[in-house]
C-alpha positions in Angstrom: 45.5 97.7 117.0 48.4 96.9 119.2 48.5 93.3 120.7 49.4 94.0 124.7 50.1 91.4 127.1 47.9 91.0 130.7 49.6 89.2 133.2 48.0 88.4 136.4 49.5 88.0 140.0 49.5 84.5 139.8 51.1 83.9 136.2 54.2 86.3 137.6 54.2 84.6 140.5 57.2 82.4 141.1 58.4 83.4 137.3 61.6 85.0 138.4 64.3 84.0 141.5 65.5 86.9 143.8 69.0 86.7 142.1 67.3 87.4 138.5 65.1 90.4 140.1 68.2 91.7 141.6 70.0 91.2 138.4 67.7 93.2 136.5 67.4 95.8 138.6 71.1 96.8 139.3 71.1 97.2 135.2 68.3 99.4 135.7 70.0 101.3 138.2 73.4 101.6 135.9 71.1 102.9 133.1 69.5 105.5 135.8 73.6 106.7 136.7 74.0 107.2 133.3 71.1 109.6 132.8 68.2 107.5 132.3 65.1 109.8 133.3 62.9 108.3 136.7 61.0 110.2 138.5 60.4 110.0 142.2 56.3 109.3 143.2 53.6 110.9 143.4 50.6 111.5 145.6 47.5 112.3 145.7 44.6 112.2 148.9 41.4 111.7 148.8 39.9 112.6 152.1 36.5 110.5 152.2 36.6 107.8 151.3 40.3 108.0 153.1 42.5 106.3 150.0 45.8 107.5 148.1 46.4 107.4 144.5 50.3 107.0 143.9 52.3 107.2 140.5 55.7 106.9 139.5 58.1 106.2 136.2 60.9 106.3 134.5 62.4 105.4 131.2 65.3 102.4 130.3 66.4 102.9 127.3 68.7 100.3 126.7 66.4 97.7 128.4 63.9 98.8 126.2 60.9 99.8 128.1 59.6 102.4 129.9 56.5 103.0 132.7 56.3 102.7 135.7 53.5 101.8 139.0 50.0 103.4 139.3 48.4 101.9 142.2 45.2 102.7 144.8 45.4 102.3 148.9 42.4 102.8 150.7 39.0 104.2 149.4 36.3 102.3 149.8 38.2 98.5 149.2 40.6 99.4 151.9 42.8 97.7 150.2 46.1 98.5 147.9 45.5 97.6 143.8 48.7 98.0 141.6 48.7 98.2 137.9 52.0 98.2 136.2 51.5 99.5 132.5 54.8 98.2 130.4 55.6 100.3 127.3 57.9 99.9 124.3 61.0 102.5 124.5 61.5 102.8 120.6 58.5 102.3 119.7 56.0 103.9 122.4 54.1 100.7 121.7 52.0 99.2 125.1 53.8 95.9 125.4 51.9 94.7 128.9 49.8 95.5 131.9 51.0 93.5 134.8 48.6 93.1 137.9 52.0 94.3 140.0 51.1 93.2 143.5 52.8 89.9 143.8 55.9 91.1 142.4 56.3 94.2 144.8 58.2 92.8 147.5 60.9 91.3 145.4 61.6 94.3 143.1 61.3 96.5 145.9 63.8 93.8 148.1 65.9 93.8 145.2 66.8 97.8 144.8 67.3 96.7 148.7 69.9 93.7 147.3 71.4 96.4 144.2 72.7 98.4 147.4 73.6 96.1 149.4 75.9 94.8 147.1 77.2 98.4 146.0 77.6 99.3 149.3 77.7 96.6 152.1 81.4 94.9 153.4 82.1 92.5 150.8 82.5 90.0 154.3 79.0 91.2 155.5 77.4 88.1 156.7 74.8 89.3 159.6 71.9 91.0 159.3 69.2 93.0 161.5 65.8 92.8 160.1 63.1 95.0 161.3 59.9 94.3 160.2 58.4 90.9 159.6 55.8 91.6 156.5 56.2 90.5 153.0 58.4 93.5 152.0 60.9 92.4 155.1 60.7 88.8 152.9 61.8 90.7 149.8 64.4 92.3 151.1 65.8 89.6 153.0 66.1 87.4 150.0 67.9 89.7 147.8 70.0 90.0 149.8 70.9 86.6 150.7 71.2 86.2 146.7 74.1 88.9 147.1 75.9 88.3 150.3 76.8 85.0 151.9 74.6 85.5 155.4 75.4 83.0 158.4 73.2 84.6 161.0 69.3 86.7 160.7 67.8 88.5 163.9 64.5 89.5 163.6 62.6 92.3 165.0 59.1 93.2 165.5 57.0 94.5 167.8 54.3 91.5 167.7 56.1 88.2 168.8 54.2 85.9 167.6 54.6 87.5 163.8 58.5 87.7 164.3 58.4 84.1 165.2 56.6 82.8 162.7 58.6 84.8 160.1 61.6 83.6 161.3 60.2 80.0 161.6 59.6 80.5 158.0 62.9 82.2 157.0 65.1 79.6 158.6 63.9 77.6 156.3 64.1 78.9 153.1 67.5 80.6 153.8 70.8 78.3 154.4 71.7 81.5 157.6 70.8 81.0 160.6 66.9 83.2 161.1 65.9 84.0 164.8 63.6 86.3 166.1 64.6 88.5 169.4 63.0 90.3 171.7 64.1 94.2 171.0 65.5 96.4 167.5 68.5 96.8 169.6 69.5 93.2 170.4 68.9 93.1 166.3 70.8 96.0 165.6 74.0 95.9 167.9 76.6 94.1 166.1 74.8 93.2 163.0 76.6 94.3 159.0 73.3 94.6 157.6 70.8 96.5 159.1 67.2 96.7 157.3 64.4 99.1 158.0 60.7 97.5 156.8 58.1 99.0 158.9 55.2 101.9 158.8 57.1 103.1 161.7 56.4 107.0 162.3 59.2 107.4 164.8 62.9 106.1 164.5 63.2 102.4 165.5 66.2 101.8 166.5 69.3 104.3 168.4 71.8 104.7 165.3 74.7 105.0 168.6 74.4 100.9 168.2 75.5 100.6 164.6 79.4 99.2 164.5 81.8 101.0 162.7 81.4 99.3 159.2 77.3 98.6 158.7 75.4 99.3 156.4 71.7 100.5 156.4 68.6 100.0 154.2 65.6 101.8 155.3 62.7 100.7 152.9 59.6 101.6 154.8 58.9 104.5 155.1 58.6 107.5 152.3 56.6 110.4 153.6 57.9 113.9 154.9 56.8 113.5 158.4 57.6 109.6 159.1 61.3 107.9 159.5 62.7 105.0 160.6 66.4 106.0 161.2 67.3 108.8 163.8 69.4 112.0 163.1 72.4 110.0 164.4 72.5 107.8 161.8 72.0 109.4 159.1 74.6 112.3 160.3 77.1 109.4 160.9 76.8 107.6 157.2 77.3 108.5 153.9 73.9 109.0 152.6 72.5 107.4 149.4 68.7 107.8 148.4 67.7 106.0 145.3 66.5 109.3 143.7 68.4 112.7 144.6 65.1 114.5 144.6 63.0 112.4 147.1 65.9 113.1 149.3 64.1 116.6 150.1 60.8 115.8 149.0 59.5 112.6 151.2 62.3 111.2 152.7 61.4 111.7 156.5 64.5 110.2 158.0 66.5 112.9 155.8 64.5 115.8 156.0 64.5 115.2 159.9 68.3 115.3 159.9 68.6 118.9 158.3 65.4 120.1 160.4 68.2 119.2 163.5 70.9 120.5 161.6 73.0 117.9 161.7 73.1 117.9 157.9 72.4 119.7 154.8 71.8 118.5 151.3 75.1 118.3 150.5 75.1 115.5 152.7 73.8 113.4 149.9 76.6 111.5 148.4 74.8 110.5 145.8 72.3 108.7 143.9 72.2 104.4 143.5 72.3 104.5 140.1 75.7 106.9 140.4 77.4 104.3 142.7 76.0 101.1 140.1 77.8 103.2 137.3 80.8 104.0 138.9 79.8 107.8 138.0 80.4 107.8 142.0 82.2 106.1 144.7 80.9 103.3 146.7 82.0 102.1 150.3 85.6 103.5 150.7 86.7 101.5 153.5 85.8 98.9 155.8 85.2 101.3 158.6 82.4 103.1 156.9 78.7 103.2 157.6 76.0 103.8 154.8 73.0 104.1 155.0 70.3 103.6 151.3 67.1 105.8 151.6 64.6 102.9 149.5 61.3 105.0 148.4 60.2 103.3 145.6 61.0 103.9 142.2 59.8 103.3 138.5 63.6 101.8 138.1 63.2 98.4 139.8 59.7 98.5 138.4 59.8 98.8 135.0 63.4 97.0 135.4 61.5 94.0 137.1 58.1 94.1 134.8 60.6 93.9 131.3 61.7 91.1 133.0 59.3 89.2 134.1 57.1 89.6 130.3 60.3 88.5 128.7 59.8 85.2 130.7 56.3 85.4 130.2 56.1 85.2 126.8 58.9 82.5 126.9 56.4 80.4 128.7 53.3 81.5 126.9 51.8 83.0 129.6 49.3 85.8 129.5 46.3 87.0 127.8 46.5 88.9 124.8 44.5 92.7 124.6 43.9 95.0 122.0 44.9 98.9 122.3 43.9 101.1 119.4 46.6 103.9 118.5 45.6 107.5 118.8 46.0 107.5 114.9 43.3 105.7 114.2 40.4 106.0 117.8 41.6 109.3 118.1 38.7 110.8 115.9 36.5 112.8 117.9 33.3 110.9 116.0 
């Protein structure tokens, strides 16, 4: 028997800052550039009950660990349940099983904060935030723990939950956090823009980015959805945080080269390249960039290592027994 740690929502809850998340996932991202293996999700659809079973993983070898996110939406529940299985990378051991929900938006905001940081003016202080759920929260805190913001508009299309978020921003943040009335008074003049919706259509006219932005687009990662237009992704250099979901789910992408306005050499090149230094970042100051955000096993895993190393610190957790195949294996 192997003893494996459980580790609810609540015990990770609150465990790590933004900056830690964001720290351990740009070293997941430099282990990915140097040929650690990830692979982008999976899908599968069940048609009644209406529900989605989605998987994806990868292996850091040098953190390591390895695993990944399994996790229902839908079915009967209606309702999203993530399990984050946490394994050994020398071993193959099972070190944890995280209930992942509570940590989602601030490993996912923190791939968001990883490019930022690769890829954003170093001056960048003013960001565009559409979207006003909890993965809009992640994101916006990583990257305040990587950019020194002054000033937050906030777009979405119910006023009342812009306002509140902002209400609720303004105060955890040392920027400025407003809500406004329209994407494009977000957008125009803004050096971060950030994409957290289940838009199906663009949502805002990439004409309106400034010479200089850059552009995370986080919600969206299905064939025939996108929240960035053909304009903007024809007028950035492109970086998706796997090369293969470029052409596989991400809409905004795919929609581009169905215009023709691009082809697939259009992708300059992974995340994990540019955290390496395998490829270049930004180049100058007039440059806009845009990171494609799916979802990978990276920032999970990345974040999951993380958060049972503190765990375990703390005594936190409950302790489970997995047999190895060696010995339940038996066919008896």
């Amino acid at each position: 028997m192997t003893d494996t740690l459980f580790l609810t929502s609540d015990e990770v809850s609150g465990l790590a800052t933004p900056a830690e998340y964001v720290e351990a996932v740009r070293e997941g991202y430099r282990q990915r550039g140097e040929g650690a293996p990830a692979e982008p999700r999976t899908k599968l659809f069940n048609r009644e009950p209406p529900g989605m079973l989605t998987t994806y993983s990868s292996v850091l070898p040098e953190t390591g660990a390895m695993g990944g996110y399994m996790y229902s939406a839908g079915f009967g529940a209606e309702d999203a349940w993530f399990m984050t299985p946490l394994f050994d990378a020398e071993s193959g051991e099972p070190l944890a099983l995280l209930d992942g929900a509570s940590m989602n938006p601030f490993k996912t905001g923190a791939a968001g904060g990883v490019a930022v940081d690769a890829l954003a003016r170093e001056d960048a202080s003013t960001v565009a935030l559409i979207g006003s759920g909890a993965q809009a929260r992640g994101q916006l805190r990583a990257i305040a723990a990587v950019r020194d913001l002054e000033t937050v508009w906030v777009y979405s299309p119910t006023k009342e939950s812009r306002e509140q978020f902002a209400g609720e921003m303004d105060r955890v943040l040392d920027a400025s956090v407003a809500a406004v009335a329209s994407s494009a008074a977000a957008v125009e003049g803004a050096d971060i823009v950030v994409t957290a919706t289940t838009a199906s259509d663009p949502v805002f006219d990439g004409d309106l980015l400034e010479p200089g932005t850059h552009v995370t687009a986080m919600g969206q990662y299905h064939p025939d959805k996108r929240e960035l237009d053909a304009t903007t992704i024809e007028r950035a250099t492109y970086v998706p945080d796997l090369r293969e979901r470029a052409t596989m789910d991400a809409g905004s992408f795919l929609a581009a080269m169905d215009a023709g306005v691009v082809d697939e050499d259009h992708i300059h090149a992974e995340l994990g390249e540019v955290v390496a230094g395998v490829a270049s970042g930004r180049e100058d100051d007039e440059e806009i960039t845009v990171f494609d955000s799916g979802g990978t096993g990276i920032e999970t895993v990345a974040s999951a290592y993380m958060l049972y190393e503190k765990a375990r610190e703390e005594g936190l957790g409950t302790t489970i027994d997995f047999a190895p195949a060696s010995e339940a294996l038996t066919g008896e």
